[in-house]
DSSP file (Angstrom, degrees, kcal/mol; ACC not computed):
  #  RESIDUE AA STRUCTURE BP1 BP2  ACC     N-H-->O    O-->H-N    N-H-->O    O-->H-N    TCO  KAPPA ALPHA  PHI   PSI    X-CA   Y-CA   Z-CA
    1    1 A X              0   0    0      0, 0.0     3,-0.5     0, 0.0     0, 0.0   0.000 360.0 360.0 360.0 126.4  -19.9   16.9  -25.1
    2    2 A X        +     0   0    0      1,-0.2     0, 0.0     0, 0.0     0, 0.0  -0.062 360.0  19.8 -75.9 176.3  -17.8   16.6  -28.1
    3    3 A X  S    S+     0   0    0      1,-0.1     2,-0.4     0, 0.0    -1,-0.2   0.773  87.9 140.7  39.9  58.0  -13.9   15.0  -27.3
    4    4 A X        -     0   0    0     -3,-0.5     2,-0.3     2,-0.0    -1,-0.1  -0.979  46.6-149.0-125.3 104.5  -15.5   13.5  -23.8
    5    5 A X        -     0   0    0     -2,-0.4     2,-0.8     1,-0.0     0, 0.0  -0.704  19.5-126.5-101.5 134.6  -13.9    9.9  -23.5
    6    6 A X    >   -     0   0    0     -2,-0.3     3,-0.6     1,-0.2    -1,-0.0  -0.833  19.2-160.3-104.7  92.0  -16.7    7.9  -21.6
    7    7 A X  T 3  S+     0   0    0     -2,-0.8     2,-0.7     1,-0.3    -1,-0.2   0.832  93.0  44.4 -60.7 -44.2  -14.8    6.2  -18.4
    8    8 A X  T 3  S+     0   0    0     95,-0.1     2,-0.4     3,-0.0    -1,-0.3  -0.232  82.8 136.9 -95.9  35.6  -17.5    3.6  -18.0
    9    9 A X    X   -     0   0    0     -2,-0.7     3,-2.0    -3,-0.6     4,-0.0  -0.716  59.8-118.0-102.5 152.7  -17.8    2.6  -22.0
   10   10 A X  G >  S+     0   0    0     -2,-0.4     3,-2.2     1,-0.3    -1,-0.1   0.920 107.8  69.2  -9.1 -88.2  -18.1   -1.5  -22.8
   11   11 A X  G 3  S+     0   0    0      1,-0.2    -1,-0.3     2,-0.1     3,-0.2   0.611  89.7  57.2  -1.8 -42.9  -15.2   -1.7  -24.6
   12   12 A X  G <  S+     0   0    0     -3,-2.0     3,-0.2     1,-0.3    -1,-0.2   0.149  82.7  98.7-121.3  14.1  -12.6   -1.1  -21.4
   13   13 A X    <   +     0   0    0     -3,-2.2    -1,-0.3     1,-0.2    32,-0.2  -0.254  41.7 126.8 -92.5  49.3  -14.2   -4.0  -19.9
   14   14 A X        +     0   0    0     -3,-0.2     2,-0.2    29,-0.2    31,-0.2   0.314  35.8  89.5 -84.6 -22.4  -11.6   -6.4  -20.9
   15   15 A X  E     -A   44   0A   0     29,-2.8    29,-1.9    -3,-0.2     2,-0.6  -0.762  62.3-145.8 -99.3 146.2  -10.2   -8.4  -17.6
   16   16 A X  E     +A   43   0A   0     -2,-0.2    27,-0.2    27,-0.2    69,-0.2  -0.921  35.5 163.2 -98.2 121.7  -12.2  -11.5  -16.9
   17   17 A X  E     -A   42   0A   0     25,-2.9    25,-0.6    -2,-0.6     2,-0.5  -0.665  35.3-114.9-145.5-175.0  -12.2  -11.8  -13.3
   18   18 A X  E     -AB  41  83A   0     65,-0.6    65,-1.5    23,-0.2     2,-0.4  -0.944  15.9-138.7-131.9 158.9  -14.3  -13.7  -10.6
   19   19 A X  E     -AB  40  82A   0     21,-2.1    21,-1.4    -2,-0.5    20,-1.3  -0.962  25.8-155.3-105.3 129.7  -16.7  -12.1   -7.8
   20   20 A X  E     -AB  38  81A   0     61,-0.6    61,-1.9    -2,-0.4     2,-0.3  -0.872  10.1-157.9-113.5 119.0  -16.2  -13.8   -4.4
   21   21 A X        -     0   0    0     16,-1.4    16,-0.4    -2,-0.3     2,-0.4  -0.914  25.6-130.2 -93.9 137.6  -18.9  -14.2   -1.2
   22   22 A X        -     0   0    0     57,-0.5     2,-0.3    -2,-0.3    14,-0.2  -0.669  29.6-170.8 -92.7 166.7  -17.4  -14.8    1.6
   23   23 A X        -     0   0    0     12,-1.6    10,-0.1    -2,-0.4    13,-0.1  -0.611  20.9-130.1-154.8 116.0  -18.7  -17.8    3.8
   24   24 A X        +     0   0    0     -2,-0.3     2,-0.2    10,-0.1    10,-0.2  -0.046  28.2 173.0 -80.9 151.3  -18.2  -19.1    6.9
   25   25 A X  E     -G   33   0B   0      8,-2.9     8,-2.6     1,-0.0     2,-0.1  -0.674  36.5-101.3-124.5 169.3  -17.5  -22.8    7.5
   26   26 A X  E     -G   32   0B   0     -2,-0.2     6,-0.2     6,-0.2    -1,-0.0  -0.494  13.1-149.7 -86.1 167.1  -16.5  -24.8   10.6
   27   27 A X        -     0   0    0      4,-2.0     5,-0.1    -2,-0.1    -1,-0.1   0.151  45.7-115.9-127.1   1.6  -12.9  -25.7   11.0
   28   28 A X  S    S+     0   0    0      3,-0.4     4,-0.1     1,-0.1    -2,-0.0   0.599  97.0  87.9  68.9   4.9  -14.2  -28.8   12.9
   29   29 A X  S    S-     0   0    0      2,-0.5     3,-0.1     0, 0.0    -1,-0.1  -0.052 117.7 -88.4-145.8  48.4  -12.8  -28.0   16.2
   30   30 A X  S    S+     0   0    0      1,-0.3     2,-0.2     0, 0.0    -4,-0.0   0.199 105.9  87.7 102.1  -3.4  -15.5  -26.1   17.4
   31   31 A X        -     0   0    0      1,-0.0    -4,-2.0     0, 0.0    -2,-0.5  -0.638  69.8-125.0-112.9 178.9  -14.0  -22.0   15.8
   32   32 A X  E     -G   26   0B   0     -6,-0.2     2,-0.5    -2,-0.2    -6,-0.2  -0.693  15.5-152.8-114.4 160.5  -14.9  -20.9   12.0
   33   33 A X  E     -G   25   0B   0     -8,-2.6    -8,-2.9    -2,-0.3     2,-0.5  -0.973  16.5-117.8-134.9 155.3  -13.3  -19.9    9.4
   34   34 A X        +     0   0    0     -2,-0.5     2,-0.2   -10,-0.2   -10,-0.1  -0.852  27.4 178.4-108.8 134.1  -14.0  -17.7    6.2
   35   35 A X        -     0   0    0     -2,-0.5   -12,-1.6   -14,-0.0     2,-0.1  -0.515  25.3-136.5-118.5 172.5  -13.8  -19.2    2.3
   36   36 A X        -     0   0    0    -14,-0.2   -14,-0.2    -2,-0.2    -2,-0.0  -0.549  22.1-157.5-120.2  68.7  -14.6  -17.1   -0.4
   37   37 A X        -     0   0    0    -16,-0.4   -16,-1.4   -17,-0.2     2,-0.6   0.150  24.9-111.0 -21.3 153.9  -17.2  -18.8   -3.5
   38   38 A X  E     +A   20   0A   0    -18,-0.2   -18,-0.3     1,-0.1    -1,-0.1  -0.913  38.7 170.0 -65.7 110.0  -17.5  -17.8   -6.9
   39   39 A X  E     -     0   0A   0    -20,-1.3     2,-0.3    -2,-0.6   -19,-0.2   0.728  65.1  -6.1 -88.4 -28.4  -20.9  -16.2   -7.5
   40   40 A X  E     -A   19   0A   0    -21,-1.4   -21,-2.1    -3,-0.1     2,-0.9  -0.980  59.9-117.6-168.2 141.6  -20.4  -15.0  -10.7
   41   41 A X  E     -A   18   0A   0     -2,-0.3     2,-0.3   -23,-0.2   -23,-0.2  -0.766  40.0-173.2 -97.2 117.6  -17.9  -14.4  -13.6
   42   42 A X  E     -A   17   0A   0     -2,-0.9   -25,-2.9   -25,-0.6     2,-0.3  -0.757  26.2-138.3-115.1 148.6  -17.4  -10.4  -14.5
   43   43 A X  E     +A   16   0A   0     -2,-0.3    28,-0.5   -27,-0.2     2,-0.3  -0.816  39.3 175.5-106.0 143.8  -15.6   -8.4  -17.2
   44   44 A X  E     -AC  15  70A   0    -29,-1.9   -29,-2.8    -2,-0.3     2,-0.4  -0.826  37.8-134.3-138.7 168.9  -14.0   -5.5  -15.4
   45   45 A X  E     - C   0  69A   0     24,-2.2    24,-1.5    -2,-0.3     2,-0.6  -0.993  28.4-171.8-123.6 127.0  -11.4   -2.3  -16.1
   46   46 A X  E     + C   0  68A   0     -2,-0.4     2,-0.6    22,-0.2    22,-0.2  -0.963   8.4 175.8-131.9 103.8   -9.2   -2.7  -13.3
   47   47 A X  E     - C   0  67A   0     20,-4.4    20,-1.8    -2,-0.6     2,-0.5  -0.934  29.5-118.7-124.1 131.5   -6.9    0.6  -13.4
   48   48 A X  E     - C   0  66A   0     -2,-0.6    18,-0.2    18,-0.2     3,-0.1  -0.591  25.8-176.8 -61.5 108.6   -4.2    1.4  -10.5
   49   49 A X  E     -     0   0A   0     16,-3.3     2,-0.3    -2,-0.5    17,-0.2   0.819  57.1 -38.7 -98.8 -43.7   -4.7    4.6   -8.4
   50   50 A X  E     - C   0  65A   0     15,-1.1    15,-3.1     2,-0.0    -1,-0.3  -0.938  55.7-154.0-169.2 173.5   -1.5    5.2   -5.6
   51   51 A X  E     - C   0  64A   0     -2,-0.3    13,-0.2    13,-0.2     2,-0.2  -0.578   4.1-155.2-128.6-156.0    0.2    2.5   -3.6
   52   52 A X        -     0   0    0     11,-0.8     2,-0.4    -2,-0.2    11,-0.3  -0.555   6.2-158.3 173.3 129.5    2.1    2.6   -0.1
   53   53 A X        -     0   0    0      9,-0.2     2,-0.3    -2,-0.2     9,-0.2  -0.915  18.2-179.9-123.0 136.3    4.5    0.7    1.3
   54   54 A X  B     -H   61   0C   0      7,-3.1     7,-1.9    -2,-0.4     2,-1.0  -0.954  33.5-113.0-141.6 167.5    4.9    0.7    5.1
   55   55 A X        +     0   0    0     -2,-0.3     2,-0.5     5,-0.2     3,-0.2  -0.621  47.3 163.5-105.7  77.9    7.1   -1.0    7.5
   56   56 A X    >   -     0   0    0     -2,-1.0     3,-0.5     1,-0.2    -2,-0.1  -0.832  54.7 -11.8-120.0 131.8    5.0   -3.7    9.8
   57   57 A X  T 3  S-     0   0    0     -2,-0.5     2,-3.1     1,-0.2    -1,-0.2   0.910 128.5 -51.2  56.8  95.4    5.9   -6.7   12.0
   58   58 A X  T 3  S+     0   0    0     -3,-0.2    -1,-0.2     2,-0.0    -2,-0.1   0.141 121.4  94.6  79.5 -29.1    9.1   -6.8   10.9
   59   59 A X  S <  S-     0   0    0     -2,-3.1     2,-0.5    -3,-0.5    -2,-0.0  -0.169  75.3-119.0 -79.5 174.1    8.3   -6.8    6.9
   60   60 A X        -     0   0    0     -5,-0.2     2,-0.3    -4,-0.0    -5,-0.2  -0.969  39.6-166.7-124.3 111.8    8.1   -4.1    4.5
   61   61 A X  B     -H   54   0C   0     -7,-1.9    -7,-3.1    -2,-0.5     2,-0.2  -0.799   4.5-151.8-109.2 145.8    4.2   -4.6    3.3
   62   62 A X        -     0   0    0     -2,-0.3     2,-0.3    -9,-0.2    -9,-0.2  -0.586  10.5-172.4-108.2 165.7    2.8   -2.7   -0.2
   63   63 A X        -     0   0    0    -11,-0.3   -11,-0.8    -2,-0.2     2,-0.4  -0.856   2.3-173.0-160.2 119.3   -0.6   -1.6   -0.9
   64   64 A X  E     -CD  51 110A   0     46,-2.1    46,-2.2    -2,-0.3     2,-0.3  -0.991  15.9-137.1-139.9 151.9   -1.9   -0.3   -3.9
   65   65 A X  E     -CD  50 109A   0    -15,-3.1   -16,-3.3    -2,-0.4   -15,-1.1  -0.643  17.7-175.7 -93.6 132.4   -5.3    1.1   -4.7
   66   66 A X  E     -CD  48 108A   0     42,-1.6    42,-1.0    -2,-0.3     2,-0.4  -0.785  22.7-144.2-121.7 171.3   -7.3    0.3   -8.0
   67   67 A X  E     -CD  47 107A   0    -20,-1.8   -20,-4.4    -2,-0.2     2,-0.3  -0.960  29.3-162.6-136.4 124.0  -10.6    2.0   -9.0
   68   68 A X  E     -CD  46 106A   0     38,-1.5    38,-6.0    -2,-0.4     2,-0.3  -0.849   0.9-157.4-114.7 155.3  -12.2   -1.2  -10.6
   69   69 A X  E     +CD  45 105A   0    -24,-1.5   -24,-2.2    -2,-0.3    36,-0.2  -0.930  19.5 161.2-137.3 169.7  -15.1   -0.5  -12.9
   70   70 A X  E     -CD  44 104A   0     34,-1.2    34,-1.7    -2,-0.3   -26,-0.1  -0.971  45.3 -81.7-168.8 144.1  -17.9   -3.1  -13.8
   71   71 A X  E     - D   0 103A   0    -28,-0.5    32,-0.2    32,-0.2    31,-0.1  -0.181  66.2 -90.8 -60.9 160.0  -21.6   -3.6  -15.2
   72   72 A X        -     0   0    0     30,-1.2     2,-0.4    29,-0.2    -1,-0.2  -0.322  40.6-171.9 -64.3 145.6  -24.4   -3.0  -12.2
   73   73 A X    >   -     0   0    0     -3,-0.1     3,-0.9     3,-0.1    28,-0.1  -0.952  23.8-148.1-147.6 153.8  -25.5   -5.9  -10.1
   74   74 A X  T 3  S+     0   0    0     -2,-0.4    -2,-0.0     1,-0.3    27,-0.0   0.474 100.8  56.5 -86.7   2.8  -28.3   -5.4   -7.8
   75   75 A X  T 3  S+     0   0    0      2,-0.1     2,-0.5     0, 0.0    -1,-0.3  -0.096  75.1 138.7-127.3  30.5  -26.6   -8.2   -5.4
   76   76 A X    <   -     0   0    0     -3,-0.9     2,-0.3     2,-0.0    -3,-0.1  -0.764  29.1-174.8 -86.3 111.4  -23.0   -6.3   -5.1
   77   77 A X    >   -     0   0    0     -2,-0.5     3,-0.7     4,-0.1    14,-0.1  -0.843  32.6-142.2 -91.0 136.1  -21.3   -6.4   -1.4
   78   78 A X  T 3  S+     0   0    0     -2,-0.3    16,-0.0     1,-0.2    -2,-0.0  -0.267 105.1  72.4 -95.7  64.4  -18.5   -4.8   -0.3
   79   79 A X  T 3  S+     0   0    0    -59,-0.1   -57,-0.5     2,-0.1     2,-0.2   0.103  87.1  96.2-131.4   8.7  -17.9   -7.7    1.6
   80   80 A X    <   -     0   0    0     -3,-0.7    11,-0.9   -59,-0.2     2,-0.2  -0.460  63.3-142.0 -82.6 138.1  -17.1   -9.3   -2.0
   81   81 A X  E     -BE  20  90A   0    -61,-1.9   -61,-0.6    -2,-0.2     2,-0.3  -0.598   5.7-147.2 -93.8 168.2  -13.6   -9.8   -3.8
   82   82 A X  E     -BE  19  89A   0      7,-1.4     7,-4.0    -2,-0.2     2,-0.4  -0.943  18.3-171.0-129.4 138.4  -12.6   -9.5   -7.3
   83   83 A X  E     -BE  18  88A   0    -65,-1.5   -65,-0.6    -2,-0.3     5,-0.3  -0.902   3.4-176.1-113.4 156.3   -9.8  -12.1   -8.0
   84   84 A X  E >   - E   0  87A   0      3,-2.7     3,-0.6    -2,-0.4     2,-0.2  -0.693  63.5 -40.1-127.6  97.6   -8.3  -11.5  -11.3
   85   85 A X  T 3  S-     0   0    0    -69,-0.2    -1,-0.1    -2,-0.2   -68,-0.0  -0.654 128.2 -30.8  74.8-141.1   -5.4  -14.2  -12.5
   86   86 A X  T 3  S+     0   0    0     -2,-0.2     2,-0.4    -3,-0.1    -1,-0.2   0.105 121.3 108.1-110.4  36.0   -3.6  -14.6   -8.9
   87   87 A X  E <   -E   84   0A   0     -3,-0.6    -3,-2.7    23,-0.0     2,-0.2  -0.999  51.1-167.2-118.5  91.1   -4.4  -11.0   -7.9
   88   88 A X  E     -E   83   0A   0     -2,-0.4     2,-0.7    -5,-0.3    23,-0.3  -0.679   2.1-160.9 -99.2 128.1   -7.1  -10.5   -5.3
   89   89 A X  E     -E   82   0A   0     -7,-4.0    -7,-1.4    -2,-0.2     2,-0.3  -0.935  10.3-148.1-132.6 116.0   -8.9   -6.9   -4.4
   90   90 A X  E     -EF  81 109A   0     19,-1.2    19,-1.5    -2,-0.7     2,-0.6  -0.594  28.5-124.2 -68.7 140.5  -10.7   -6.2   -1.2
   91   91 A X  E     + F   0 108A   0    -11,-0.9    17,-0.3    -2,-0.3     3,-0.1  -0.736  32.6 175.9 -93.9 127.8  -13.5   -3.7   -2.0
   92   92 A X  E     +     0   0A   0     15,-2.3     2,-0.4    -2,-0.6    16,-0.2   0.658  63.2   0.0 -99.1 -36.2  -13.4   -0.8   -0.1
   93   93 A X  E     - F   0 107A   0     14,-1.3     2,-0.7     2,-0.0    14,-0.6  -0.994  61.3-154.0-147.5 143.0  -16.2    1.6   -1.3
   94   94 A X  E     - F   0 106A   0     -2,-0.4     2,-0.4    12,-0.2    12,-0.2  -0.902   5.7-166.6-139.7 138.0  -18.8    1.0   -4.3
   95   95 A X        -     0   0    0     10,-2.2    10,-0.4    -2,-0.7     2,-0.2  -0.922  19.4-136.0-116.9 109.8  -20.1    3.7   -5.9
   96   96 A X    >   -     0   0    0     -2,-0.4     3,-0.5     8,-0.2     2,-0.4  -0.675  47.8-113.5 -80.3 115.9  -23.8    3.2   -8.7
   97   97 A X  G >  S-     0   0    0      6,-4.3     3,-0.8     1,-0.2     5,-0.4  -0.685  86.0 -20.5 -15.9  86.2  -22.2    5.6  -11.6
   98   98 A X  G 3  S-     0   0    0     -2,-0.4    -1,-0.2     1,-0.2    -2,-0.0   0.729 109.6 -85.8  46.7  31.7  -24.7    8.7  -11.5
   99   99 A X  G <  S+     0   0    0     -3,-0.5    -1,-0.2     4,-0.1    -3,-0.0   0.763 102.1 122.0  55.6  41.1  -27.0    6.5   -9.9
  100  100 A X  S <  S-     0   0    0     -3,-0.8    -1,-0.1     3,-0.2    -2,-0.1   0.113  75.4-126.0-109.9  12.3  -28.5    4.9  -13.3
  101  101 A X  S    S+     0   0    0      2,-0.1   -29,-0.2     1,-0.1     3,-0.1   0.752  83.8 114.6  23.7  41.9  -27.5    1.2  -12.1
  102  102 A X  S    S-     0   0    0     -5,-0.4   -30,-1.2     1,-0.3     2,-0.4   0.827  82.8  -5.7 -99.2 -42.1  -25.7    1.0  -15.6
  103  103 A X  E     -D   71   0A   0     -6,-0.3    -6,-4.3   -32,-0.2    -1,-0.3  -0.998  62.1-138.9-156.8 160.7  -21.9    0.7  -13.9
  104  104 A X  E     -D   70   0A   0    -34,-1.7   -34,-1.2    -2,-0.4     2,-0.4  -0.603   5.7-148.7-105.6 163.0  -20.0    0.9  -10.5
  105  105 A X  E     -D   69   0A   0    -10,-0.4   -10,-2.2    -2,-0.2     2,-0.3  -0.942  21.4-172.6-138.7 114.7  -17.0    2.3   -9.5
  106  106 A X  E     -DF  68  94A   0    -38,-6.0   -38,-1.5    -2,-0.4     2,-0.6  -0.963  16.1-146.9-124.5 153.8  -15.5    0.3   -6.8
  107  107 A X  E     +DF  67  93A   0    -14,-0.6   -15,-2.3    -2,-0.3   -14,-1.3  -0.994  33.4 167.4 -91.8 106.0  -12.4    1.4   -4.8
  108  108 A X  E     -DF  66  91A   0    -42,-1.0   -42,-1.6    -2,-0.6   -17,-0.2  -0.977  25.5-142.0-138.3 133.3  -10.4   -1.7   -3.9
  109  109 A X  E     -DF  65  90A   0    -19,-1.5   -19,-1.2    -2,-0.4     2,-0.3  -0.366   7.2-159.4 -83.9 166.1   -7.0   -2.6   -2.6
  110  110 A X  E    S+D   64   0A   0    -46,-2.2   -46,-2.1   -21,-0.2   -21,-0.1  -0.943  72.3  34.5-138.1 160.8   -4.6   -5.4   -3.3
  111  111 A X  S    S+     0   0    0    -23,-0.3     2,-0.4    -2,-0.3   -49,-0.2   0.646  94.5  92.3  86.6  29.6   -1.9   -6.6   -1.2
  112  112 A X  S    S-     0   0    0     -3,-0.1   -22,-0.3   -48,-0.1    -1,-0.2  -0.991  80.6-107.6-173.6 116.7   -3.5   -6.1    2.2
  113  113 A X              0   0    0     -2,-0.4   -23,-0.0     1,-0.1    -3,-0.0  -0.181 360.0 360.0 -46.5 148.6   -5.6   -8.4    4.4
  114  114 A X              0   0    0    -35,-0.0    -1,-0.1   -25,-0.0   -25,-0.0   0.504 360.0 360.0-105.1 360.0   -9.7   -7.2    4.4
């Protein structure tokens, strides 16, 4: 389709970011705790979709929603992070682009515990 700018193209995969598992370790007094690893370093297009700011325990906490987009991996969780810089996104939804495992669509928040 002529003029059709191609959401998912190479190019607009510019942030160098890091994909996170989480894994739980002992805290040594008998409870766990959750780390995150590096599995893998990914070039991403990390665009901002709406925020919200609401007023809880006392604070005024923000939230804003990105749609991150990314090459396919056949090992993708939404129980995975993307850190970017000092910028962390819980993954909310991941979505196989027209099901061709060529790129994802992930819905992910920042600012907001997972």
């Amino acid at each position: 389709m002529a003029g059709k700018v191609d959401k998912t193209s190479i190019g607009r995969l510019r942030y160098k970011c890091d994909l996170k598992s989480p894994t739980d370790t002992s805290d040594g007094a008998g409870g766990r705790s959750q780390a995150f690893n590096t599995i893998a370093q990914i070039y991403a297009d990390i665009r901002p979709t709406g925020g919200d700011e609401a007023y809880r325990q006392g604070k005024v906490q923000t939230k804003i929603t990105h749609k991150i987009y990314m090459r396919y991996r056949a090992d993708m969780s939404a129980d995975y992070i993307i850190v970017y810089e000092s910028r962390t996104f819980q993954i909310q939804n991941i979505k196989n682009i027209d099901e061709r495992d060529r790129y994802f669509e992930i819905t992910a928040t920042e600012g907001v515990a997972h």
